[in-house]
C-alpha positions in Angstrom: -76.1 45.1 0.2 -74.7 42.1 -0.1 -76.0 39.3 -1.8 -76.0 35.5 -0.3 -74.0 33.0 -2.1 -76.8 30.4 -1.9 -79.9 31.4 -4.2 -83.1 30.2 -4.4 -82.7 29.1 -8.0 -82.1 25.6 -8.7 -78.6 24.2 -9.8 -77.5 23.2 -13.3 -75.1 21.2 -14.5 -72.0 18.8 -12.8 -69.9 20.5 -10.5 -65.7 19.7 -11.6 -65.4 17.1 -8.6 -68.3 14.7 -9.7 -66.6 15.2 -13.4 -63.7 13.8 -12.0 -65.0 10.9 -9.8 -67.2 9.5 -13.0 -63.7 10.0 -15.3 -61.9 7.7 -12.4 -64.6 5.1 -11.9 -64.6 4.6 -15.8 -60.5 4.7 -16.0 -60.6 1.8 -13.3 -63.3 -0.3 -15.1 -61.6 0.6 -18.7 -58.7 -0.9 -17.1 -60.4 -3.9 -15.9 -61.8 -4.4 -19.0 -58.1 -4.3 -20.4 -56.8 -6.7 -18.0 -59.4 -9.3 -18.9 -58.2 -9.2 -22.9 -54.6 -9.6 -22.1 -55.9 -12.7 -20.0 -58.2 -13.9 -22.7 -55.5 -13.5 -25.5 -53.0 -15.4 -23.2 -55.0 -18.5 -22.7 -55.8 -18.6 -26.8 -52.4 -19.4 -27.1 -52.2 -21.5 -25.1 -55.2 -23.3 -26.1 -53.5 -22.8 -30.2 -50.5 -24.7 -27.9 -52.8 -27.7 -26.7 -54.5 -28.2 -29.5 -51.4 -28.6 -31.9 -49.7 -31.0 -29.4 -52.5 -33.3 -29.5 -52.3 -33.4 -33.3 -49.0 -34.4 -33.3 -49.1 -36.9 -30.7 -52.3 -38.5 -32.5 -50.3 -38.0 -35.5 -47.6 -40.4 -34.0 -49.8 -43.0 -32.5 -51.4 -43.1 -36.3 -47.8 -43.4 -37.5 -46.8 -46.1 -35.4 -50.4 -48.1 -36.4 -49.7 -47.9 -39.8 -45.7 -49.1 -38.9 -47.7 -52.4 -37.3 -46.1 -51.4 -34.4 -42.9 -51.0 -35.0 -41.2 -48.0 -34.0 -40.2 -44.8 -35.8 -37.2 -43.9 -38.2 -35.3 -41.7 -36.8 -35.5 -39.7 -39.6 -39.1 -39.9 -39.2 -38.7 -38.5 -35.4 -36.2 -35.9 -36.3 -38.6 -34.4 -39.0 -41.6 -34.6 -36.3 -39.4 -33.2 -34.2 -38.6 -30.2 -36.4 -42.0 -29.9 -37.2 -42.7 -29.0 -33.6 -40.0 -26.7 -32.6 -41.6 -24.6 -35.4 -44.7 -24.7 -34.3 -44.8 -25.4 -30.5 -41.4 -23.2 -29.8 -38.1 -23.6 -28.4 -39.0 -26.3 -25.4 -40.9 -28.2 -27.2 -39.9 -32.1 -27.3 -41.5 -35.5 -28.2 -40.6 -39.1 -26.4 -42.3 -42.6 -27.4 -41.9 -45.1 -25.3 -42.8 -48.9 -27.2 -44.3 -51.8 -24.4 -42.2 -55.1 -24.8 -45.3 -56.3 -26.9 -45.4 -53.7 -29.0 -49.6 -53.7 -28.9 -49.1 -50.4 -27.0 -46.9 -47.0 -26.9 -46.9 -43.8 -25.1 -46.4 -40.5 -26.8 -45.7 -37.8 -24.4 -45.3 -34.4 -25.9 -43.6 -31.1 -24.0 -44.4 -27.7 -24.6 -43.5 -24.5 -22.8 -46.5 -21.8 -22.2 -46.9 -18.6 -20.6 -49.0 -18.6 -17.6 -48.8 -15.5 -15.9 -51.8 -16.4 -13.4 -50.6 -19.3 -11.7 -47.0 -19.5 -12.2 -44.7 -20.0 -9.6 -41.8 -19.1 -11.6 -41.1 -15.3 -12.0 -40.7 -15.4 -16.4 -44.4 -16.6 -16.0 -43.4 -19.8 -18.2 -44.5 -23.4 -17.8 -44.0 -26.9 -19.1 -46.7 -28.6 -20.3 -46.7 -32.4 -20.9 -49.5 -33.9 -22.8 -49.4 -38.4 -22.2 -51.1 -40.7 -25.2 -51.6 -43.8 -24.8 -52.3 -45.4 -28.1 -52.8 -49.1 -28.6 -51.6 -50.3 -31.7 
């Protein structure tokens, strides 16, 4: 006699095929989880970025207070200058631009960041420009 595939016991255990769908449901969200790090450790950088351009253009607009207006050496440029090609990279630049009545500058400071999200440009790098108006 034959006996029927289908007994009356009940079954035990996972069958191979819901092994597999569980092992690719948790591979996709493992590699969601991935993706939102890279993202995350991105955009501290370029926070880091932000953060030390603002210092240096407040440190400016305090150099050029305690100058009584008057503008920078430009050995005192050059060195703030050097100062942030080390620390904001490569396209990093630094303009100030003095009113006629001196009560007032701008300090515009240039950076280059990655921005892989909304970048139009295929490396995925962008220039930033940060504008201080500081009254002296």
């Amino acid at each position: 006699m034959i006996k029927p595939l289908l007994s009356g016991k009940p079954q035990r255990g996972f069958t191979m095929i819901e092994v597999l769908i569980s092992i690719l449901v948790l591979a996709i969200g493992l590699l969601g989880v991935a993706g939102v790090q890279l993202v995350s450790m991105q955009q501290t950088v370029n926070s880091t970025l932000r953060s030390e351009a603002t210092m240096y253009a407040q440190t400016v607009a305090e150099r050029l207070r305690s100058n009584g207006g008057a503008t920078l050496s430009t050995a005192q440029m050059d060195s703030l200058k050097a100062q942030m090609l080390a620390d904001l990279g490569a396209g990093a630049d630094l303009k100030v631009t003095m009113n006629g009545t001196a009560t007032s500058a701008e300090v515009e400071v240039t950076w280059v960041e990655r921005d892989s999200l909304n970048s139009a440009a295929a490396d995925g790098l962008v220039t930033q420009t940060l504008t201080v108006d500081a009254r002296l």
